[in-house]
C-alpha positions in Angstrom: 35.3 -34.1 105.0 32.8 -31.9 107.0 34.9 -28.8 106.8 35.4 -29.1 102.9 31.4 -29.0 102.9 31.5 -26.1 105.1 34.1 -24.5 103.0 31.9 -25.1 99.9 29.4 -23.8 101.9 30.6 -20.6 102.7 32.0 -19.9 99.3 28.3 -21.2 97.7 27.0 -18.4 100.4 29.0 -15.4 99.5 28.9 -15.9 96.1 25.0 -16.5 95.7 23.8 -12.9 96.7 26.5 -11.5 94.3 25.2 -13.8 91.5 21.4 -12.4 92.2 22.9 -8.5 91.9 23.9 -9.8 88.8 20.8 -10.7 87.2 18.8 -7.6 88.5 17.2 -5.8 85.6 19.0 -2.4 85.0 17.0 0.6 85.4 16.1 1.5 81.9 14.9 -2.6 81.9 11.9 -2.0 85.1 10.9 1.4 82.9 10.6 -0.5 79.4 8.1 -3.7 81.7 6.5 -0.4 83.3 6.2 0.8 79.8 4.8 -2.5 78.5 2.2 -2.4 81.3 0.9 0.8 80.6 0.6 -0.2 77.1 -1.1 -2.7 77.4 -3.4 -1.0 80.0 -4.6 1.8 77.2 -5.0 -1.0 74.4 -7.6 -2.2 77.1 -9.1 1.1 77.5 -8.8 1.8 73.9 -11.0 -1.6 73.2 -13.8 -0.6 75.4 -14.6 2.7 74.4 -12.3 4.3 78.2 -10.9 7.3 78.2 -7.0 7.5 78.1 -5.4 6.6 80.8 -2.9 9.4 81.9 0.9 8.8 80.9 2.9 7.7 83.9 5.3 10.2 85.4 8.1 7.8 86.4 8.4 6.7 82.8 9.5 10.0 81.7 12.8 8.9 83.3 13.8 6.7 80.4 15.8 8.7 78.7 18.0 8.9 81.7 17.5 5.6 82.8 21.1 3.5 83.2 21.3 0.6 81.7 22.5 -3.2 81.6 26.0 -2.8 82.7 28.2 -3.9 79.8 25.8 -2.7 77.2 25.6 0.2 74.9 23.1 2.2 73.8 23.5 4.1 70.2 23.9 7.4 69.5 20.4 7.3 68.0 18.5 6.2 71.1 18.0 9.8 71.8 16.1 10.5 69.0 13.7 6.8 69.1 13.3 8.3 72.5 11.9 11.8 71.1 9.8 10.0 68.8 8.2 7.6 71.2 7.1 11.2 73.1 6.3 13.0 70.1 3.9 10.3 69.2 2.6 10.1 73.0 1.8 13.5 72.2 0.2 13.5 69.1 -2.2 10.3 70.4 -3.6 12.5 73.9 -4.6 14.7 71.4 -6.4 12.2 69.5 -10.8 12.8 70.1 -12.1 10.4 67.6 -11.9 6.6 68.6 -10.5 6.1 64.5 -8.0 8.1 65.2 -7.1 7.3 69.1 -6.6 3.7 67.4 -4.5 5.1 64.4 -2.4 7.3 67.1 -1.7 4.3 69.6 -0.2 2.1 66.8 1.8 4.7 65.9 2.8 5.0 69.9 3.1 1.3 69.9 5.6 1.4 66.0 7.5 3.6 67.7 8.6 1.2 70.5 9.0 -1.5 67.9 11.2 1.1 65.7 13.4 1.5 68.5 13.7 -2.3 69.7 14.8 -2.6 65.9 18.0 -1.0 66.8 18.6 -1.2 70.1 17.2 -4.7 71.9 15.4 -6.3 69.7 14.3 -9.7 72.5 11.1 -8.1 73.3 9.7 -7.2 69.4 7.4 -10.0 69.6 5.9 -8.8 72.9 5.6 -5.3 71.9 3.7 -5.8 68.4 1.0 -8.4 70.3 0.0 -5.0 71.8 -0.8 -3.5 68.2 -4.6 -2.8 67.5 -6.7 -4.2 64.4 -7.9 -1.5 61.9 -11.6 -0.7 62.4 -13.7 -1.0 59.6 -15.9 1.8 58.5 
């Protein structure tokens, strides 16, 4: 009887750390949180009146990233991806706080535009992190 347990043991032991590689999150998985953090960090800055934080280097990597093993990404995930940095480019260029609001939801649509099409779990997340027009 104890050697069965120590059999199940064993088996339970090799097994487990193979299970855990499993559920790591893929590359392109740690640069979408790391991009959800930074949004949420310039939302912040946005609602009191900060300058703009600068755009992290390391998530310049996602088009590259590699991804969930077993999933596919579509062929349009290239352009959502050139979106998302044409907008990033177009909001550091916003001066005006109407606009720097105007230019981060349109930073922030762009994630959601993508998620649309390509992994649509975090949608809910993403539009919490959409600003409320100012009123003039």
């Amino acid at each position: 009887m104890k050697t069965v347990f120590l059999l199940l043991g064993l088996c339970f032991a090799l097994l487990l750390p193979s299970s855990f590689a499993a559920d790591k999150p893929s590359e392109l998985t740690r640069l979408m949180r790391q991009m959800l953090s930074y949004i949420k960090q310039e939302k912040l800055q946005i609602e009191n009146n900060k300058p703009a934080l600068h755009f992290p280097t390391t998530l310049q990597k996602v088009s590259k990233a590699k991804i969930t093993a077993g999933k596919k990404i579509s062929n349009e995930h290239r352009q959502y991806i050139a979106d998302f940095f044409g907008e990033l480019n177009h909001y550091y260029q916003k001066q005006d706080s109407a606009e720097r609001r105007t230019g981060f939801n349109l930073l922030v649509s762009s994630c959601i535009n993508c998620h649309q099409h390509e992994c649509p779990g975090p949608i809910v997340v993403i539009k919490k992190n959409l600003l409320e027009p100012t009123e003039q």
